[in-house]
Each structure stands twice: as C-alpha cells, then as structure tokens.
N, C-alpha and C positions, 0 to 999 in steps of 0.2 A: 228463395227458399221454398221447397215444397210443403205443403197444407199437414199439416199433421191430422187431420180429420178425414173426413170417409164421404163420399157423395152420393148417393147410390140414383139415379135416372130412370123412371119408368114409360111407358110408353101408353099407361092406360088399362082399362078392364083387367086391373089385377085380379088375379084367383083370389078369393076371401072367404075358402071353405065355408059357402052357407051349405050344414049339412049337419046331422046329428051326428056325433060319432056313436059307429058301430060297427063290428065283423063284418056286416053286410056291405054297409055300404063305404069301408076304408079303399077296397081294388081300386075306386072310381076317383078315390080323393087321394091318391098318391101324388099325384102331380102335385097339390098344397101342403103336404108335411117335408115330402124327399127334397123337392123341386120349386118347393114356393119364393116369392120374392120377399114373402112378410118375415118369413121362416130365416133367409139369408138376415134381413137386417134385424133380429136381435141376436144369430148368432155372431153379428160382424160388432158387437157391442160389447163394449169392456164387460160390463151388468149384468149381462145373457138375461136371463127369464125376469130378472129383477130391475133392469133400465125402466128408468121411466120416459116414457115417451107423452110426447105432445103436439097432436094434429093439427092441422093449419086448416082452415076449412074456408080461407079467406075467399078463394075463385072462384068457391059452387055457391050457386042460386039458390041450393038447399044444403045450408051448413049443417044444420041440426039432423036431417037425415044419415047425413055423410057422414057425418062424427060417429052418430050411435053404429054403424055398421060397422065402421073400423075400428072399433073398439071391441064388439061382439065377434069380429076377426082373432081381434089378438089373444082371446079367451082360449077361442080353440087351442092356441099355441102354450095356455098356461102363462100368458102376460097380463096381469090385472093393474099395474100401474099405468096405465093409461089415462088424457082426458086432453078434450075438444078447447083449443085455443079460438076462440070464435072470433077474430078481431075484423073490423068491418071498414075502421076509418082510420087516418093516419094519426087520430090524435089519442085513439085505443094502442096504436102502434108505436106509440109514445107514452104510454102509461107504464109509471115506475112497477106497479102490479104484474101486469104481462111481461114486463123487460124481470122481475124475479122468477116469476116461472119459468123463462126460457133460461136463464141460469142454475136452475135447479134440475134442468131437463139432459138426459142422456143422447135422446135422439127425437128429431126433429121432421116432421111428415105435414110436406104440403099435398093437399089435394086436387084433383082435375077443377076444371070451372074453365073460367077467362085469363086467362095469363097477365091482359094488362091489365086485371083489376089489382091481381102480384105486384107488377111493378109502379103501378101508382099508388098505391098505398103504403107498401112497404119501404118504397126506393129513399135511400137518405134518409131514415126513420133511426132512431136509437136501439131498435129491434133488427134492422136490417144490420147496422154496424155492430152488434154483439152477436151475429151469426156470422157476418166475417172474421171476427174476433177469434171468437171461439174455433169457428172451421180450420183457423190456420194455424192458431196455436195447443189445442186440447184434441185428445180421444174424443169425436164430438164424432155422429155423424147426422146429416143432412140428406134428406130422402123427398124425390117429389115425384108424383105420377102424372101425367097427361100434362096438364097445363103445368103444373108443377115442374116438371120436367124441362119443358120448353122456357120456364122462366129462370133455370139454372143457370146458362151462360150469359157470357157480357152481351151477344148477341141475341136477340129474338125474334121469331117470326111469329106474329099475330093475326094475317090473316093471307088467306090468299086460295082461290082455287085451284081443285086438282087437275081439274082438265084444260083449264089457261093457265096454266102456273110458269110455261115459256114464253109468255107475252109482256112483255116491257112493260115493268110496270103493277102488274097483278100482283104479285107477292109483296106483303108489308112486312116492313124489320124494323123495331127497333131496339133500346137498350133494356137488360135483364137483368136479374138480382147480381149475376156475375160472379158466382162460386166456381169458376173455370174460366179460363182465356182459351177462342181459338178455337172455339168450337161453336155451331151452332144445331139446335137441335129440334126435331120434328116427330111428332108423337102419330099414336093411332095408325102409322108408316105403312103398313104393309094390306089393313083393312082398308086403306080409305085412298090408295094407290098415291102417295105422295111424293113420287122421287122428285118429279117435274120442279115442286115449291125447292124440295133440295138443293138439286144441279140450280136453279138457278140464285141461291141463296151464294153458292159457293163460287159461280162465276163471278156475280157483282163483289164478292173482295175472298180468292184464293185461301186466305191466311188463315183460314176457319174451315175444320175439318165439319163436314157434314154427316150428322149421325141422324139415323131414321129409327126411332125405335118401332117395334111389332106391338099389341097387345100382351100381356103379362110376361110384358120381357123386358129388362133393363141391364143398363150396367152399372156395375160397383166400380169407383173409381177411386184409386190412391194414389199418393203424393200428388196427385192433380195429375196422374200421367199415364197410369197403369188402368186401361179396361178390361175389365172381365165381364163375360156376356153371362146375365143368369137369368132364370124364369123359361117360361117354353116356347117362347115364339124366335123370331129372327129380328137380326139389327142390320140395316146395312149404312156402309161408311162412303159418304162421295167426296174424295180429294180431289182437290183442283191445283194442288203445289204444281203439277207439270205440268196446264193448263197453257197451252200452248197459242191461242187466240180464242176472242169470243166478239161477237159483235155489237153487244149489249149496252154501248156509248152512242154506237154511228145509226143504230135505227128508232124510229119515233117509238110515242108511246102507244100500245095495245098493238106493237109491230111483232112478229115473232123472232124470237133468240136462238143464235150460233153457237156454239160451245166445243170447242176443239180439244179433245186429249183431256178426258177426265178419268178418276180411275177408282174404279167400282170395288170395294169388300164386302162381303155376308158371313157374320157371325151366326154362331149359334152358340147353345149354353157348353161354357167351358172353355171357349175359344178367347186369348188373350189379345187386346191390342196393345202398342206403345205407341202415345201419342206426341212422344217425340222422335222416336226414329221413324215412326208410320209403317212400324212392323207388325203383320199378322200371324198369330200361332194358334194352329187350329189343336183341337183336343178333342178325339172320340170318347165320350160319357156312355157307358152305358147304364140303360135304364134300369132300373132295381125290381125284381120278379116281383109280383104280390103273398107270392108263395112263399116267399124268403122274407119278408120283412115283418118284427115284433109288433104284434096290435098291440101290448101294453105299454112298450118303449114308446108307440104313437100318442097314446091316449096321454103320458103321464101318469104323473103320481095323484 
C-alpha cells in the first residue's frame, strides 16, 4: 500500500532567506519565496502557514545553532509554530514527552550533521516507529536535508570518497531510517563531484535507484513513488536495472571497478520521475520576472 504521507529529500545548503525583507532587496530573494524548498513544504502541508513543525537537530554538532536559524527561516515565510526537538540519545528518543510532540507535529525536519548519528539513535526507537506510523498512514510529511536526506532510505551511504569512490571497497553503506525502498541517496551531489560514490553504490546491488541531490535542491516524493524535482540546483538519477556486468566481486579490495551499461537522468525543478516505471518527464518552468511579482503578496500580512 502506498505511504499516505509526503517525503520531501534535500541535498543540503538550503536557501533560508537570511535577509531583511524589503523592495530593495526582494529581486535577489526570489529564488526563497517563488522557488524555495522551505516555501514547498508548508505549502505541501494540510495546515499551510499554521502546521506546526518540529526540527530534528539530532546529526549537527551545533543543534542549538541550527534550530534557532531554521526557525528564523520559517518567520520569513509567516510560520511561527515552530520548535527544535534536540534529541541526543536513544533513551531521549524514547521519551513519552518527545514521542507527544512528534504526534502533535504536522511536519517533521531532520537536519544535516552525521547521518549515522540518525541511524543509531533513532533506529528501532518508539520515535522512529511512530514516524513510520504516521508516514504511512496520515497527511504527515517528513523532510530532511543533507544528512537528513541520506538517512531517508533503507539504504545508506556514510562514508566514502569522491575521488576513490570506484575502488572496492571505499564507499560505506549501511541501513537507514527507511521512509522509502529502493533507493539510495547522496547529498551535496553536484558541489562535492559525487557520482563515482553513486555508480558504485548502485552496482553493488542494482535494485536501488541512485539519486544524487544538488545543493538547495530536493525531491518531494508521494505515494512513495512520484519524484518531483524542487529548489534550484540539479538531481541526477543513476539506475543500474540494465546493468549489464560489473566486476566488483572478482577484484580485491582498493582494486578499481567495472560497471557496464548504467543509465544516467538529470532533473531539474519541475521535472517529474516514477519510480516504478523509471519514467522521466521533463517540464520547462519559467522563471517569474521581478517586475511582475506582488512585494505585499511576498511580505504577507
């Protein structure tokens, strides 16, 4: 049965209009009201301006920075129910307190950090199992950027470099919060030159589409199946269904990898995938003039 809830996937350095509003300076921040990713997910929310949302600040090294920013984020946007779930250990992640919060919560935002700090703390927790709950049976959505991101699927990649990333061996995988099957997913994509960690994430087991997100670019995902590319960078998609040999059994370790017949997609925003037929539909967006858009409609009420 598909997820009755919303996923939404980031890739990191979200836009978070630090900026005063003003005439002056709205031309420059179009991309964070028209185009934002913050901006998609409380429109993608039953509650629009009124959801309350609750950050995760569980991966960054500096929770209490990260929280207050994205929260002074969502101001811009006229969202003031916001607040910083700071949970640290699994047995905070087991507290009937934080487990009523997340059921009082509309939308749900993990932040960048360490991804396996994500998965060891949260995995098998009472807060992890009423996120699956909820994702599959409510209007709920679930949103994570960078690490966040990457701790989405059942698979994970934690570590690995870019410039060895086809050496047997280099890339670490393993399991994720798992609000998706079938997919595994690699953040910071396009700044940090990552395909390499991809292709070969997607060699060692086919069955897992590879999605590379860009900086302030993500996808909004439903029924667990429908991608939509939003924010302003690029996503690309490496499938290995047709993946026709690789040698990545028969050579030692720190040996270089073969990969035969892989096949490459590049979203951009607006561009649809189906991640069950493995269909791409592109969509020309055009951009919105500065000259034509309401600074009051921006600013709010």
């Amino acid at each position: 049965m598909a997820p009755k809830g919303k996923l939404i996937v980031i890739g990191g350095s979200i836009d978070k209009g630090s900026f005063s509003v003003n005439p002056e300076k709205l031309p420059n921040n179009l991309k964070f009201f028209e185009k934002g990713i913050l901006k998609r997910m409380i429109d993608e929310s039953d509650k629009g301006l009124a959801s309350r949302i609750e950050i995760i600040t569980t991966a960054s090294s500096i929770p209490v920075e990260v929280g207050a920013e994205y929260i002074e984020s969502f101001k811009h946007l006229n969202v003031t129910n916001t607040a910083v779930l700071d949970i640290r250990t699994r047995e905070e992640a087991n507290d009937p307190k934080n487990i009523e919060r997340l059921k009082n919560a509309d939308v749900v935002m993990f932040s960048g950090g360490d991804q396996l700090r994500l998965s060891s703390i949260f995995g098998g927790t009472a807060f992890h199992h009423l996120l699956l709950d909820r994702y599959e049976n409510e209007n709920f959505i679930i949103s994570g950027t960078s690490a966040g991101a990457a701790a989405s699927s059942n698979n994970m990649i934690y570590q690995g470099s870019s410039s060895e990333a086809l050496l047997k061996g280099e890339v670490k995988i393993t399991g994720g919060l798992g609000f998706i099957n079938n997919v595994i997913i690699d953040t910071h994509f396009v700044q940090r030159g990552r395909i390499g960690r991809l292709m070969y994430a997607c060699a060692s087991n086919p069955i897992n589409l590879g999605i590379g997100l860009g900086e302030d670019t993500g996808l909004l995902i439903t029924e667990g199946r429908n991608m939509e590319a939003i924010g302003s960078g690029l996503i690309i998609l490496v499938d290995a269904t047709h993946m026709r040999s690789t040698n990545i059994t028969s050579v030692g370790m720190g040996e270089p990898v073969s990969i035969d017949n892989l096949t490459v997609h590049v979203m951009a925003y607006g561009d649809n995938f189906d991640l069950r037929t493995k269909y791409l539909t592109l969509h020309s967006i055009k951009n919105p003039n500065p000259a034509e858009v309401d600074i009051e409609d921006i600013k709010g009420d």
